[in-house]
C-alpha positions as a Markdown table, in Angstrom:
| # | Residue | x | y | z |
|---|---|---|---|---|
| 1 | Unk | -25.8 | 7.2 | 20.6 |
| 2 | Unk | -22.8 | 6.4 | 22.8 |
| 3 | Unk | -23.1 | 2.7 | 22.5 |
| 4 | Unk | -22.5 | 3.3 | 18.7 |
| 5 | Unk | -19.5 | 5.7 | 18.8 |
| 6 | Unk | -18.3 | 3.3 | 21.1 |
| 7 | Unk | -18.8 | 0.6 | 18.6 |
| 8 | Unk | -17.3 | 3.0 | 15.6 |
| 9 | Unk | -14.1 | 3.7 | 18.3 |
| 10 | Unk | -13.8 | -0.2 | 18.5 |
| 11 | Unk | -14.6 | -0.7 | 15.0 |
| 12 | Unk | -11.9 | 1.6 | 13.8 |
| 13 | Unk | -8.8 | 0.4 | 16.4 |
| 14 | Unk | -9.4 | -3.2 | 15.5 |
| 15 | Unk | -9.2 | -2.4 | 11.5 |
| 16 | Unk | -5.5 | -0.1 | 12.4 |
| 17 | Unk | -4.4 | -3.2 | 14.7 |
| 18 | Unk | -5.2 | -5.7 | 11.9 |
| 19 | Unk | -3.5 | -3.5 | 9.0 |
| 20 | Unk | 0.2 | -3.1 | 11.4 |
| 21 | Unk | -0.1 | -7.1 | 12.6 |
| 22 | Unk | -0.4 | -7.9 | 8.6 |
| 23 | Unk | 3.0 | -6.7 | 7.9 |
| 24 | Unk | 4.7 | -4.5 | 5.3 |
| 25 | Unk | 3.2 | -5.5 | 1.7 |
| 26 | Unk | 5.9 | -7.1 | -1.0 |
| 27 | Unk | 5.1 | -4.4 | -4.1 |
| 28 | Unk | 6.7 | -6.8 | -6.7 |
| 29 | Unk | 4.8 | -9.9 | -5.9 |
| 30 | Unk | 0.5 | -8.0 | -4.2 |
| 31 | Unk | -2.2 | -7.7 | -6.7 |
| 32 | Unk | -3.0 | -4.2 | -7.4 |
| 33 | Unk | -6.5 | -4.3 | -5.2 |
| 34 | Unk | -3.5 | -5.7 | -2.3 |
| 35 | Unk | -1.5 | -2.6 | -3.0 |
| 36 | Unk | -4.7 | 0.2 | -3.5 |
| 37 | Unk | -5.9 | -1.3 | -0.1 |
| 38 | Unk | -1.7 | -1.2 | 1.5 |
| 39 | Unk | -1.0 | 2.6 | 0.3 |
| 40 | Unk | -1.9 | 5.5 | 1.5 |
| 41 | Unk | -3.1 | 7.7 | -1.5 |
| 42 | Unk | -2.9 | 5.2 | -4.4 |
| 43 | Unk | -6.4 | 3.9 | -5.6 |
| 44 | Unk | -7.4 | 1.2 | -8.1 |
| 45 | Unk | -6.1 | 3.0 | -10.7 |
| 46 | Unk | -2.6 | 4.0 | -9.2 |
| 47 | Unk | -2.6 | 0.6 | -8.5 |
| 48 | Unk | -3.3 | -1.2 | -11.8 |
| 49 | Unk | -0.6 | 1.5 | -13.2 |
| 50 | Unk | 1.9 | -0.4 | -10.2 |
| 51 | Unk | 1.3 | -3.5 | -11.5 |
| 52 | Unk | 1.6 | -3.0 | -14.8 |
| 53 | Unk | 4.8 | -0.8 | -14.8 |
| 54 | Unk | 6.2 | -3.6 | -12.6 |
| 55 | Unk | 4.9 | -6.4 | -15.4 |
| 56 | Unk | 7.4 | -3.9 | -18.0 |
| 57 | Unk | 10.1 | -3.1 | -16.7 |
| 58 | Unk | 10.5 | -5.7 | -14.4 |
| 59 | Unk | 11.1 | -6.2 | -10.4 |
| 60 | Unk | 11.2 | -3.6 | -8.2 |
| 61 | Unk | 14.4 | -3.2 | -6.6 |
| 62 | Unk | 13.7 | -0.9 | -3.9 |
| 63 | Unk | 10.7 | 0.9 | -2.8 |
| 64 | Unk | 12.1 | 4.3 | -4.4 |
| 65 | Unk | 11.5 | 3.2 | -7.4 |
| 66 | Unk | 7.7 | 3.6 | -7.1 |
| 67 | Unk | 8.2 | 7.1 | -7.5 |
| 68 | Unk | 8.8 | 5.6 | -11.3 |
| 69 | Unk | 5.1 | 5.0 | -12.0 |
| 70 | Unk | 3.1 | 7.7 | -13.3 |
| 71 | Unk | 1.0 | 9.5 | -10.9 |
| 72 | Unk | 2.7 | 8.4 | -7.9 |
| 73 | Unk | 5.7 | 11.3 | -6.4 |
| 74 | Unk | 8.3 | 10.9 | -3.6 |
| 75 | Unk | 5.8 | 12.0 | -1.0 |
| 76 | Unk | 3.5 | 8.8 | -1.4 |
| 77 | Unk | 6.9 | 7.0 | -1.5 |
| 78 | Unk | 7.8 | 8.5 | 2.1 |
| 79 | Unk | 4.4 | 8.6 | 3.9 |
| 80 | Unk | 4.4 | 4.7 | 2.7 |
| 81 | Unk | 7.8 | 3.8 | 2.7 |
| 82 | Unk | 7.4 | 1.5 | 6.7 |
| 83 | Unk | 4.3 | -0.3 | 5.0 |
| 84 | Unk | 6.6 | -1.0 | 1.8 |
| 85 | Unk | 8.6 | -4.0 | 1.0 |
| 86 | Unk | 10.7 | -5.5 | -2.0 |
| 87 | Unk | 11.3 | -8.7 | -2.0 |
| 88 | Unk | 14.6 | -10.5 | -3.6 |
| 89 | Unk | 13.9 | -13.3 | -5.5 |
């Protein structure tokens, strides 16, 4: 039993290690699986409604403007905002 929480504990650090070294995600150019996976309390379905908001009205031009997209408030915008990037084009 201690050899697997031990493999669980090393299991889990690894996966939080690999999600900081991959960066902040670009919400104008991920896929909406990218951006379900990248933010914390947006699923699939938050995340299609991402993508297809951006596919109307355009670019993003700052991560704010998330709070834009049905379903999705200030407070996912803050507790997500260091995982977040826009890119210019």
């Amino acid at each position: 039993m201690k050899i697997l929480k031990t493999i669980l504990l090393i299991a889990a650090y690894l996966l939080v290690c690999a999600r900081a070294v991959a960066g902040p995600v670009d919400i104008n150019s991920a896929d909406a699986a990218s951006l379900a996976e990248a933010i914390d309390g947006v699923g699939e379905r938050k995340a299609v409604a991402i993508v297809e908001y951006r596919e109307i009205h355009g670019p993003f031009t700052s991560v704010d403007e998330l709070a834009g997209v049905k379903g999705i408030g200030m407070n996912t915008v803050e507790r997500n905002r260091e995982n977040l990037t826009v890119a210019r084009p």
